[in-house]
PDB file of N, H, CA, C and O in Angstrom:
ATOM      1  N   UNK A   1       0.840  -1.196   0.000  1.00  0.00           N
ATOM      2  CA  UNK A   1       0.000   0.000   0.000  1.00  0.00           C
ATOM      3  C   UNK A   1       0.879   1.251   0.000  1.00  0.00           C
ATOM      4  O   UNK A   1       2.055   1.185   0.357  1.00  0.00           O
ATOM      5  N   UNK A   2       0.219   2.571  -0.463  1.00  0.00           N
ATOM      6  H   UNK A   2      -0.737   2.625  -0.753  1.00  0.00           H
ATOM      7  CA  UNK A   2       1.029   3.488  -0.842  1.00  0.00           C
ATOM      8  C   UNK A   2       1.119   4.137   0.500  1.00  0.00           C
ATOM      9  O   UNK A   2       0.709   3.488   1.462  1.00  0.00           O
ATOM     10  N   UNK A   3       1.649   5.446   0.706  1.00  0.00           N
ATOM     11  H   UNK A   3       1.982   5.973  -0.076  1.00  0.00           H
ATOM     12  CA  UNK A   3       2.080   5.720   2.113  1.00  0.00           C
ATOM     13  C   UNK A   3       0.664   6.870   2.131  1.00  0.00           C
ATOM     14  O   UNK A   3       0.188   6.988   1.002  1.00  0.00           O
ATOM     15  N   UNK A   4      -0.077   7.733   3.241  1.00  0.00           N
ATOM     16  H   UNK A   4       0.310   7.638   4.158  1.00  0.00           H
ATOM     17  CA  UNK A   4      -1.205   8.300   3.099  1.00  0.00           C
ATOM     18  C   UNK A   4      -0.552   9.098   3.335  1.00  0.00           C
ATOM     19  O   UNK A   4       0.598   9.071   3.773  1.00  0.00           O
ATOM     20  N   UNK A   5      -1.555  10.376   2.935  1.00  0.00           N
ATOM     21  H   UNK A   5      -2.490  10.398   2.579  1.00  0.00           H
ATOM     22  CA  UNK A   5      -1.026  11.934   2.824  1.00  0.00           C
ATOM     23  C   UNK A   5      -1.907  12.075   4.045  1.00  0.00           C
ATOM     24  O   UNK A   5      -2.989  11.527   4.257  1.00  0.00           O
ATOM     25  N   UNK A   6      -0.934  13.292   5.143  1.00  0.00           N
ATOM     26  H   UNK A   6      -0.055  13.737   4.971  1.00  0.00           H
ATOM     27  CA  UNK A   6      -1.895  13.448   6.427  1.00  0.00           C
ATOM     28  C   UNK A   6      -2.085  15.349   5.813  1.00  0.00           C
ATOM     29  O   UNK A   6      -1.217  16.103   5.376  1.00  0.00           O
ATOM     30  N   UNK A   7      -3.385  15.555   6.010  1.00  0.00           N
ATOM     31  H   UNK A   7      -4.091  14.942   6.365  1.00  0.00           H
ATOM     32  CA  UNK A   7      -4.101  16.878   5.469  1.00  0.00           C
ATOM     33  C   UNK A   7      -2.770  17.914   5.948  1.00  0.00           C
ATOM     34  O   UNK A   7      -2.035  17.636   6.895  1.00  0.00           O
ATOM     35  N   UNK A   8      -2.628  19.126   5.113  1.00  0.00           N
ATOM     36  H   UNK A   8      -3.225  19.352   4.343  1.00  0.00           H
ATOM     37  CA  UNK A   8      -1.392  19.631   5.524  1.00  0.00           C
ATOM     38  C   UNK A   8      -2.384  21.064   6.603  1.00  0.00           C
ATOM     39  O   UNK A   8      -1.849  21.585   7.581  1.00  0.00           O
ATOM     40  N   UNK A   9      -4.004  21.497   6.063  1.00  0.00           N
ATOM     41  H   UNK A   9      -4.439  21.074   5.268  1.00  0.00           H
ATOM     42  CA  UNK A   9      -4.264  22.095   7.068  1.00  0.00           C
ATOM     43  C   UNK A   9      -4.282  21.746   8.366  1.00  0.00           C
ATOM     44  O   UNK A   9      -3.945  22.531   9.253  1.00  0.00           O
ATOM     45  N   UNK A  10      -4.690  20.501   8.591  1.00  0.00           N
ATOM     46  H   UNK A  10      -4.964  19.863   7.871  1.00  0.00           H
ATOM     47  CA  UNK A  10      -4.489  19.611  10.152  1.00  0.00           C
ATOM     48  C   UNK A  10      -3.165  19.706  10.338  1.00  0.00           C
ATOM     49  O   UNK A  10      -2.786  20.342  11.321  1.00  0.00           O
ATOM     50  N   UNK A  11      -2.244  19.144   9.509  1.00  0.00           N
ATOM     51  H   UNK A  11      -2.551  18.627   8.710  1.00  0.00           H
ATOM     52  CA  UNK A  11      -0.809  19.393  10.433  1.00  0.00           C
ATOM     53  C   UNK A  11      -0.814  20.821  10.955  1.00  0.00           C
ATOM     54  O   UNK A  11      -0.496  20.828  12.144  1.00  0.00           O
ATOM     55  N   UNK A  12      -1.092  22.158  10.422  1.00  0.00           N
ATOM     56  H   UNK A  12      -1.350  22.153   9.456  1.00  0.00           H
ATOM     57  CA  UNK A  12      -0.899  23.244  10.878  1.00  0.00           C
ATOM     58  C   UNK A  12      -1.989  23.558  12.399  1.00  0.00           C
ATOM     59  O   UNK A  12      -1.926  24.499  13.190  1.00  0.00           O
ATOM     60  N   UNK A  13      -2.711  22.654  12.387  1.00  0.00           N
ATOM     61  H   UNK A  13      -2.763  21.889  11.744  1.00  0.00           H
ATOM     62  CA  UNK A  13      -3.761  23.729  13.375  1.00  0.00           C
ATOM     63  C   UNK A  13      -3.556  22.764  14.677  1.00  0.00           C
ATOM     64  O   UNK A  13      -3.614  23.119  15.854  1.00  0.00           O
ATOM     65  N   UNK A  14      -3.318  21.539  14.202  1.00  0.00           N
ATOM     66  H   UNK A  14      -3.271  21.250  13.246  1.00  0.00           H
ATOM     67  CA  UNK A  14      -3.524  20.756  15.886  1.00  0.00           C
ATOM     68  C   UNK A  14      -2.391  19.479  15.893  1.00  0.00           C
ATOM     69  O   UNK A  14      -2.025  18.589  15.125  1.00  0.00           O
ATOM     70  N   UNK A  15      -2.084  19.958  17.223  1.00  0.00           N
ATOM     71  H   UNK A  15      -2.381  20.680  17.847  1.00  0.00           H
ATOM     72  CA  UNK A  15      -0.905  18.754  17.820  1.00  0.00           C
ATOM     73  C   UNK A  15      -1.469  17.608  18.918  1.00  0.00           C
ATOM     74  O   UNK A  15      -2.279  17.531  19.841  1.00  0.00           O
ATOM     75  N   UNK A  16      -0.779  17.014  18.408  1.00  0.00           N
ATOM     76  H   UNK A  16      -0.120  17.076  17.658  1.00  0.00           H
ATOM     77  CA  UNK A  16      -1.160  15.470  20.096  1.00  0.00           C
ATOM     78  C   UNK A  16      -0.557  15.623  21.003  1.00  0.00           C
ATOM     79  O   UNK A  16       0.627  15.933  21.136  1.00  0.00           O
ATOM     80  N   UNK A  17      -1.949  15.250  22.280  1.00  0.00           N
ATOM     81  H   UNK A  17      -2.911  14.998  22.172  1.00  0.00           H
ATOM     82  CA  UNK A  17      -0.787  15.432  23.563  1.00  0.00           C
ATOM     83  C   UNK A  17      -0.245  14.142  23.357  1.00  0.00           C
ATOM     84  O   UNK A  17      -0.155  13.681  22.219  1.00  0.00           O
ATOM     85  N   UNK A  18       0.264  13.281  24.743  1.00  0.00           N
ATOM     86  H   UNK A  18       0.190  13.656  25.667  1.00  0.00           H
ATOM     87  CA  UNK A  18       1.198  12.499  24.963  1.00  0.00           C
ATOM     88  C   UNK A  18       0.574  11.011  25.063  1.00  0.00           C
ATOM     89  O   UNK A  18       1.054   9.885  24.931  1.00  0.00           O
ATOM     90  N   UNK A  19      -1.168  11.693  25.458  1.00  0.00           N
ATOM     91  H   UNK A  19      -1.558  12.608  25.564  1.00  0.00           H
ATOM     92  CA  UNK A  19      -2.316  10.771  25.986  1.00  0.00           C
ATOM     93  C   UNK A  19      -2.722  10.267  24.750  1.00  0.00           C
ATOM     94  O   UNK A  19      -3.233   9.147  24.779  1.00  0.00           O
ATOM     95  N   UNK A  20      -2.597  10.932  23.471  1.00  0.00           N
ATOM     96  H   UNK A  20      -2.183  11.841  23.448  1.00  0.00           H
ATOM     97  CA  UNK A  20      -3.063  10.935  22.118  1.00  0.00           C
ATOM     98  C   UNK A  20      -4.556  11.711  21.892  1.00  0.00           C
ATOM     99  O   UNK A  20      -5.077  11.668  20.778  1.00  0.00           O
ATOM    100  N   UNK A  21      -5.167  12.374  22.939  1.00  0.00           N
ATOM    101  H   UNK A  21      -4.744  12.409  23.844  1.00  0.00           H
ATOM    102  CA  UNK A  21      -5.686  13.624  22.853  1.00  0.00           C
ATOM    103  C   UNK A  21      -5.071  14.560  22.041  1.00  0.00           C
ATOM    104  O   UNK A  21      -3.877  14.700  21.780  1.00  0.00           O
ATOM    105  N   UNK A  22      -6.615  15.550  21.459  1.00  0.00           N
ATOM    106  H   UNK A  22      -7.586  15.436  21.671  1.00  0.00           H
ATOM    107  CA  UNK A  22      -6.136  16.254  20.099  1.00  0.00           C
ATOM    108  C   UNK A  22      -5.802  18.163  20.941  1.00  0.00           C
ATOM    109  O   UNK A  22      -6.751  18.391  21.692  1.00  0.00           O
ATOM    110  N   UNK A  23      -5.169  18.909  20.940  1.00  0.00           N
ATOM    111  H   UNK A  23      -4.398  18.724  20.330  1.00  0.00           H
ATOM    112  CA  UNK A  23      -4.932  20.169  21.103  1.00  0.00           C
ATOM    113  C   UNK A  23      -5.130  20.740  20.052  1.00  0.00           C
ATOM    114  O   UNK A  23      -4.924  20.376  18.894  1.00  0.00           O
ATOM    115  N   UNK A  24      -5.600  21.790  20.525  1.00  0.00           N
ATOM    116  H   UNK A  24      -5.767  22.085  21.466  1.00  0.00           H
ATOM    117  CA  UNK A  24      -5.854  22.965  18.948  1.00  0.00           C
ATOM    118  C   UNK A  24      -5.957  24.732  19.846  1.00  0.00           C
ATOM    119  O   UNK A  24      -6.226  24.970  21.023  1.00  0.00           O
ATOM    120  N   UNK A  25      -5.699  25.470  18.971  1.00  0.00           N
ATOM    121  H   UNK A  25      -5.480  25.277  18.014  1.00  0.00           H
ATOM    122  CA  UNK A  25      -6.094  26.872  19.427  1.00  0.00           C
ATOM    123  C   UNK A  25      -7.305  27.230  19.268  1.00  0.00           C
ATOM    124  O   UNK A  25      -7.935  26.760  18.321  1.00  0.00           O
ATOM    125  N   UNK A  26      -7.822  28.017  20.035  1.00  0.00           N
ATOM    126  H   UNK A  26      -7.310  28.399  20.805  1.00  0.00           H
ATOM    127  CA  UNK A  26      -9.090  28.541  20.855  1.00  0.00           C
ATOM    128  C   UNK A  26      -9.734  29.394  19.764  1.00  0.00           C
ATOM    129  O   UNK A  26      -8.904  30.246  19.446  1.00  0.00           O
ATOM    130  N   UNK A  27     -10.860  29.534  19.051  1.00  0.00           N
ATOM    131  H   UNK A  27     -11.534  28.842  19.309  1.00  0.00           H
ATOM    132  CA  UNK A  27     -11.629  30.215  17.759  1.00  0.00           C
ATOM    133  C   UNK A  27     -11.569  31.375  18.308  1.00  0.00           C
ATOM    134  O   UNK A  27     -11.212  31.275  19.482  1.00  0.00           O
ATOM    135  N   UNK A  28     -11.789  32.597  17.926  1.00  0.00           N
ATOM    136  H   UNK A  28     -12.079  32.678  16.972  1.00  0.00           H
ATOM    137  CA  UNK A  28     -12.495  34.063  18.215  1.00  0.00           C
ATOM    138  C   UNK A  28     -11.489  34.973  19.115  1.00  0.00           C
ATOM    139  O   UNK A  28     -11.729  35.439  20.230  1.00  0.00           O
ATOM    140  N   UNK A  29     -10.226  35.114  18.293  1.00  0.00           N
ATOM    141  H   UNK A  29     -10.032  34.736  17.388  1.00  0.00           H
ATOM    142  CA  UNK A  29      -9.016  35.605  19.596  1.00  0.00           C
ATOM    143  C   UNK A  29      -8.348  36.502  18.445  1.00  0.00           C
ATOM    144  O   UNK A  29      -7.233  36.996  18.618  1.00  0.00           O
ATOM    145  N   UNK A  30      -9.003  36.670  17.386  1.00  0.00           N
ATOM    146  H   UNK A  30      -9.908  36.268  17.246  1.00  0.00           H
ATOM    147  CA  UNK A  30      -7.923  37.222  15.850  1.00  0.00           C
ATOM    148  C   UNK A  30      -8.234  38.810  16.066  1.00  0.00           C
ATOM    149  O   UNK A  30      -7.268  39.541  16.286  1.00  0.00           O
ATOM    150  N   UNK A  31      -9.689  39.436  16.006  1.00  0.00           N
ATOM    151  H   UNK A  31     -10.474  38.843  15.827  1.00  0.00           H
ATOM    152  CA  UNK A  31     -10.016  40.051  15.686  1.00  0.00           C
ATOM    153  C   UNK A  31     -11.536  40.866  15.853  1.00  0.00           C
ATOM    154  O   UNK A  31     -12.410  40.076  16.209  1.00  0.00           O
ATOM    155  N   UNK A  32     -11.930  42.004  15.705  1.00  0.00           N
ATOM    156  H   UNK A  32     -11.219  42.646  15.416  1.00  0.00           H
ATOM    157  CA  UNK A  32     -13.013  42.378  16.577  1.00  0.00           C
ATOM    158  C   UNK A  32     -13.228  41.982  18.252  1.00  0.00           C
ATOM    159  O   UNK A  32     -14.417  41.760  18.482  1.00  0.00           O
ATOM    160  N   UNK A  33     -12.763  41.909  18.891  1.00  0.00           N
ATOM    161  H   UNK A  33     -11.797  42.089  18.705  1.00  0.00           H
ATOM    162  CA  UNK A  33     -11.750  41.990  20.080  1.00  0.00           C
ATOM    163  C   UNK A  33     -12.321  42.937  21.130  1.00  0.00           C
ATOM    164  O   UNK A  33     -12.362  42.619  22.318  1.00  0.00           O
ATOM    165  N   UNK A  34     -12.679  43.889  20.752  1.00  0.00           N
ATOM    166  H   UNK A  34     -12.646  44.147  19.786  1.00  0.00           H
ATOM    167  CA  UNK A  34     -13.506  45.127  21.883  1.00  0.00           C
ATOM    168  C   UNK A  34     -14.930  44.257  21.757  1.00  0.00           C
ATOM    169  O   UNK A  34     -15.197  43.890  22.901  1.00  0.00           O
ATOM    170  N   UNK A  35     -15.602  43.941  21.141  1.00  0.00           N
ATOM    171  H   UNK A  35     -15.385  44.239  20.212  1.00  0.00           H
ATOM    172  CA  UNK A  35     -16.831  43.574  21.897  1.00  0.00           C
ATOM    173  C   UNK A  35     -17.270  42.294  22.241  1.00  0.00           C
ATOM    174  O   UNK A  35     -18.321  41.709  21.981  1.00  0.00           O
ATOM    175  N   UNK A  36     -16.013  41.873  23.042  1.00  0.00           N
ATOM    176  H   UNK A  36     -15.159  42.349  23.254  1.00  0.00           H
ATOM    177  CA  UNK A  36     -15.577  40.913  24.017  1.00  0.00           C
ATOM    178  C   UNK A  36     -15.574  41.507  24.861  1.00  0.00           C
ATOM    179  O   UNK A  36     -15.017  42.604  24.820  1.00  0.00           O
ATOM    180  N   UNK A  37     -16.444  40.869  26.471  1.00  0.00           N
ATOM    181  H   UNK A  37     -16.896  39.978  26.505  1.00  0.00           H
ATOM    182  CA  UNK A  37     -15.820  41.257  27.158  1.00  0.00           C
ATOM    183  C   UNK A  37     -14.345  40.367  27.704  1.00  0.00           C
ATOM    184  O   UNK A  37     -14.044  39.396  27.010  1.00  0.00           O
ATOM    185  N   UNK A  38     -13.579  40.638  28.734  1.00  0.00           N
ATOM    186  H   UNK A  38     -13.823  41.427  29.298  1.00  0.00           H
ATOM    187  CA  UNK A  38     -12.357  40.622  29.503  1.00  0.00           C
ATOM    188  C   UNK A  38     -12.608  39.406  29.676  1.00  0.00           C
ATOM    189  O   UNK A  38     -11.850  38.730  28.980  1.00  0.00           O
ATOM    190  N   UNK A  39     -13.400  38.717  30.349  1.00  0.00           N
ATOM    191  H   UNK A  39     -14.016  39.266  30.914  1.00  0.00           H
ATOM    192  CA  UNK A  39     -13.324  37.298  30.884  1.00  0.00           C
ATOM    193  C   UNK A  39     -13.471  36.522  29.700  1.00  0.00           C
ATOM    194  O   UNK A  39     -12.943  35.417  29.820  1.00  0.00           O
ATOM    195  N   UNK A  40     -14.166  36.784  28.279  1.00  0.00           N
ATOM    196  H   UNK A  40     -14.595  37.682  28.182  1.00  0.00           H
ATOM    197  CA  UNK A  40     -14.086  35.702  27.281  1.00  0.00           C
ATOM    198  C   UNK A  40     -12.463  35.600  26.555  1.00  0.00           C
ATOM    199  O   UNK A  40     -11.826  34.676  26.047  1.00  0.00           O
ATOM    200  N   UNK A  41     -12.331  36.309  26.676  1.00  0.00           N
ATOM    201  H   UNK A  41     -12.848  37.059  27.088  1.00  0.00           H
ATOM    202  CA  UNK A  41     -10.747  36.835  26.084  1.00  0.00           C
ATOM    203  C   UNK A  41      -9.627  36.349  26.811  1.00  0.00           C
ATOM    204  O   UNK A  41      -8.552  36.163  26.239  1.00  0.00           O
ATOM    205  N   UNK A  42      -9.803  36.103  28.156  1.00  0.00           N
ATOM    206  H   UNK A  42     -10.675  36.254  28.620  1.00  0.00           H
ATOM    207  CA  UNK A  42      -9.068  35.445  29.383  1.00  0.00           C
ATOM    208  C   UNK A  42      -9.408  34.099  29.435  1.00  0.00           C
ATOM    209  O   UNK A  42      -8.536  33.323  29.827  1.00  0.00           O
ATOM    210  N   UNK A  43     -10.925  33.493  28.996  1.00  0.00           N
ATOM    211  H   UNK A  43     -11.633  34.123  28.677  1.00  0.00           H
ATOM    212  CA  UNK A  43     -10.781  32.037  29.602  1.00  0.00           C
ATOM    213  C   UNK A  43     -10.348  31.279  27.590  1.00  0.00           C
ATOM    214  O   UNK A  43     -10.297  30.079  27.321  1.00  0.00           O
ATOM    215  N   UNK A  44     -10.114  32.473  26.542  1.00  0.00           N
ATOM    216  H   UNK A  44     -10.156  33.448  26.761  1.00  0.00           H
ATOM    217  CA  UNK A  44      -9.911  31.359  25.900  1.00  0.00           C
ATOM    218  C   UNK A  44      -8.216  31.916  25.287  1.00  0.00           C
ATOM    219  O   UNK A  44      -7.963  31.879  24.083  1.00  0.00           O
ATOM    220  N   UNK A  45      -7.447  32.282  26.064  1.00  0.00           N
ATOM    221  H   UNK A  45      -7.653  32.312  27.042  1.00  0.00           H
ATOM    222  CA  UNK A  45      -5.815  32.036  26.053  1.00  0.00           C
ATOM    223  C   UNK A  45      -5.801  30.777  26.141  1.00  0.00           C
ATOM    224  O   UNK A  45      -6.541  29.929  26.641  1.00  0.00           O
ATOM    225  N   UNK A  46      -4.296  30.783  25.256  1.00  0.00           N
ATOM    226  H   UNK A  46      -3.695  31.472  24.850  1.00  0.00           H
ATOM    227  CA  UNK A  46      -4.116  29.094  25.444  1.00  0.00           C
ATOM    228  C   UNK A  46      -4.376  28.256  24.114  1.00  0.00           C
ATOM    229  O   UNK A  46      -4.415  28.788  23.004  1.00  0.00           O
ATOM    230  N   UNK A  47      -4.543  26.946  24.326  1.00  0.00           N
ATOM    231  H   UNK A  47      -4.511  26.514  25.227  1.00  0.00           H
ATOM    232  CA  UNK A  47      -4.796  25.672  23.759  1.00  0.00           C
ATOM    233  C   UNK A  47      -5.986  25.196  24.337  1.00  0.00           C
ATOM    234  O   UNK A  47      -6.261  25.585  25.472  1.00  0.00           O
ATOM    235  N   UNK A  48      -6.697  24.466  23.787  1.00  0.00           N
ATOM    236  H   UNK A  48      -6.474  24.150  22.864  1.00  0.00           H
ATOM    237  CA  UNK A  48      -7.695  23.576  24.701  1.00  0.00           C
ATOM    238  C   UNK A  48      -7.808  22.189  23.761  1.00  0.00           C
ATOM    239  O   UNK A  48      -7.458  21.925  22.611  1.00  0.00           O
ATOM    240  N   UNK A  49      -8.363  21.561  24.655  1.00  0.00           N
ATOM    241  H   UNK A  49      -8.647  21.775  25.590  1.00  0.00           H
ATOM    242  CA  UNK A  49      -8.516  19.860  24.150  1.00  0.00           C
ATOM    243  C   UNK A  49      -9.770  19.828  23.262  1.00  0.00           C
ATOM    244  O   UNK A  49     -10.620  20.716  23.336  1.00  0.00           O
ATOM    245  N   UNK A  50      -9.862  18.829  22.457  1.00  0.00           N
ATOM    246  H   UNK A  50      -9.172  18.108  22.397  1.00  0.00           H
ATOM    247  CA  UNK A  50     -10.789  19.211  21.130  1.00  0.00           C
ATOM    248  C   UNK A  50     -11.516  17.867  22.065  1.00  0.00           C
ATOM    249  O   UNK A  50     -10.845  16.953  22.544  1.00  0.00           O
ATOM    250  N   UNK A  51     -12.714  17.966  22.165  1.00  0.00           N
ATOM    251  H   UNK A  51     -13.259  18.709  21.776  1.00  0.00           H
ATOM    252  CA  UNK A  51     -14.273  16.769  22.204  1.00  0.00           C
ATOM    253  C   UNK A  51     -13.726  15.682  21.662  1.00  0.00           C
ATOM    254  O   UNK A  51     -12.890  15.953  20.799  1.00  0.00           O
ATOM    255  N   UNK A  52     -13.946  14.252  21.913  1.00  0.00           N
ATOM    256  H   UNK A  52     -14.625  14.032  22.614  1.00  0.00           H
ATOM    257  CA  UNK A  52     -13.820  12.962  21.361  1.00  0.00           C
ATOM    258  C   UNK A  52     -14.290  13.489  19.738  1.00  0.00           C
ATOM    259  O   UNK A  52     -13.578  13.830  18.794  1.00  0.00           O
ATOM    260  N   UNK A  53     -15.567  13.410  19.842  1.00  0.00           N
ATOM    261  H   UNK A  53     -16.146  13.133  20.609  1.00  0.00           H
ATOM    262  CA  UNK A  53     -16.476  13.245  18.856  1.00  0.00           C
ATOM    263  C   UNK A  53     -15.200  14.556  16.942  1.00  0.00           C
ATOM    264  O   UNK A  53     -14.866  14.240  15.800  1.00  0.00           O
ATOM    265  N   UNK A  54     -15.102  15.343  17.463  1.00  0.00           N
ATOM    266  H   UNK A  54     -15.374  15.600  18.391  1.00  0.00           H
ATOM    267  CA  UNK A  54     -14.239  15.821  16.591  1.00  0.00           C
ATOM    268  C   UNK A  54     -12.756  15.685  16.577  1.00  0.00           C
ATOM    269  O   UNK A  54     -12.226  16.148  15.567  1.00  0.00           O
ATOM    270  N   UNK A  55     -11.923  15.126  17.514  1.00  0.00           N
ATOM    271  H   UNK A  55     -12.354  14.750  18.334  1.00  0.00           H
ATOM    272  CA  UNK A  55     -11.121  14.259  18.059  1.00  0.00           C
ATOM    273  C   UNK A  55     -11.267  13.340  16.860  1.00  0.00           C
ATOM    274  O   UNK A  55     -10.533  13.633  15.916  1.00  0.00           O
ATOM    275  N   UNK A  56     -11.961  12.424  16.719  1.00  0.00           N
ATOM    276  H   UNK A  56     -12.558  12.186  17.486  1.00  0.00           H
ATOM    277  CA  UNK A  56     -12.258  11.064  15.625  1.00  0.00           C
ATOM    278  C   UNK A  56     -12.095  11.712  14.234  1.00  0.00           C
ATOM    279  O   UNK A  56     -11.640  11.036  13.311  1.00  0.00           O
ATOM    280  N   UNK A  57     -12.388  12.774  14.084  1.00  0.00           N
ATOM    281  H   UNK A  57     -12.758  13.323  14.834  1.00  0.00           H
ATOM    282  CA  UNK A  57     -12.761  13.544  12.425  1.00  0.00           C
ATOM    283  C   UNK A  57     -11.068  13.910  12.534  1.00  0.00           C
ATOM    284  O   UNK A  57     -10.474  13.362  11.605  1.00  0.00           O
ATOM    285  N   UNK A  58     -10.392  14.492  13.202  1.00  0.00           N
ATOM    286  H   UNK A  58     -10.875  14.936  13.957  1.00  0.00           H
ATOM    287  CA  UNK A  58      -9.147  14.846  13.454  1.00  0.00           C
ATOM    288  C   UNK A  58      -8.267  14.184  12.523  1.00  0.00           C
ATOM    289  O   UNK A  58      -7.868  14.321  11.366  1.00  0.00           O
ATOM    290  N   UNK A  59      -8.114  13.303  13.639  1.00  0.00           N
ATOM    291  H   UNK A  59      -8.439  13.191  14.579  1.00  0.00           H
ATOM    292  CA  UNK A  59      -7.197  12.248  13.637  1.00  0.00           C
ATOM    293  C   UNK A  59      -7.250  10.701  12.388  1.00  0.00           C
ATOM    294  O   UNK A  59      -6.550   9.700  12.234  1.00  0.00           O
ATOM    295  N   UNK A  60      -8.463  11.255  11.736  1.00  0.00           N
ATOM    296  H   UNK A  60      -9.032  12.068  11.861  1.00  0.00           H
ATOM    297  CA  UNK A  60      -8.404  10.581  10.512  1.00  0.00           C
ATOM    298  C   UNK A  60      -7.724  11.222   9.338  1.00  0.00           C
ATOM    299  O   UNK A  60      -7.118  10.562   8.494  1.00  0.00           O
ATOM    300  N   UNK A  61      -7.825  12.334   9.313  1.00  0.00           N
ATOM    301  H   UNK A  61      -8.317  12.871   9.998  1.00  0.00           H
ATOM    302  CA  UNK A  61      -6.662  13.418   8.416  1.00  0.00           C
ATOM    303  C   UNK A  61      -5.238  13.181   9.007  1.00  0.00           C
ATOM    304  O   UNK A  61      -4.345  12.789   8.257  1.00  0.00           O
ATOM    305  N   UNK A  62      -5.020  13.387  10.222  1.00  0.00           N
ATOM    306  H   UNK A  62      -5.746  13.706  10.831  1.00  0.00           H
ATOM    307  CA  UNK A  62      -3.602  12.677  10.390  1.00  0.00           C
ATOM    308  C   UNK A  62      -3.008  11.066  10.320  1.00  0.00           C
ATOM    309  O   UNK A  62      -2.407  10.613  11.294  1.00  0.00           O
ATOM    310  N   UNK A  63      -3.158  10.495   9.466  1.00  0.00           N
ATOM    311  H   UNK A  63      -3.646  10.863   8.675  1.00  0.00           H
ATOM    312  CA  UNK A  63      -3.196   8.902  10.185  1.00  0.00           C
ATOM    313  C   UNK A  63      -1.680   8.624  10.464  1.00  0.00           C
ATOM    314  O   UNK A  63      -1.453   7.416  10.545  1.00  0.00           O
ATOM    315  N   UNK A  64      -0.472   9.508  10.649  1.00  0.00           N
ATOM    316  H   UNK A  64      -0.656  10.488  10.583  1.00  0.00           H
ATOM    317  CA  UNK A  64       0.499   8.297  11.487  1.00  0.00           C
ATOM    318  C   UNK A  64       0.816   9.405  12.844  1.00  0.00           C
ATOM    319  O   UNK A  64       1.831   9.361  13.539  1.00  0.00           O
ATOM    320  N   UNK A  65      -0.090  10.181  12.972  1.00  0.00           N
ATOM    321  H   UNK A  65      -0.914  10.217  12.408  1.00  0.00           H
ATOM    322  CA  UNK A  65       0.102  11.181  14.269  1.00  0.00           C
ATOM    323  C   UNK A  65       0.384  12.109  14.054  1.00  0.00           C
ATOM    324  O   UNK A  65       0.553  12.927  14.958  1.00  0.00           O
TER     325      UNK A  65
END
């Protein structure tokens, strides 16, 4: 069998933790920005863990990790 191509937008947007949980960056942090308030802007710094359910859609675009 030939070797699979893993999606090159998925390589850019999300990494595996160690658990094989999917990480990705947090939507709505680019732009229009003032009519946010302070606490939405604060709880989504960071990375966060992506849901099983899109987790599965993920990680089929990556298949060797």
């Amino acid at each position: 069998m030939p070797k699979l191509k893993t999606k090159s937008g998925v390589k850019k947007r999300f990494k595996l933790t160690a658990s094989g949980k999917v990480k990705a960056g947090v939507a709505g942090k680019r732009h229009r920005l003032i009519s946010h308030n302070a606490k939405y802007i604060r709880s989504n710094r960071g990375t966060k863990v992506m849901c099983d359910a899109d987790a599965k859609i993920i990680k089929s675009h990556m298949p060797y990790g």
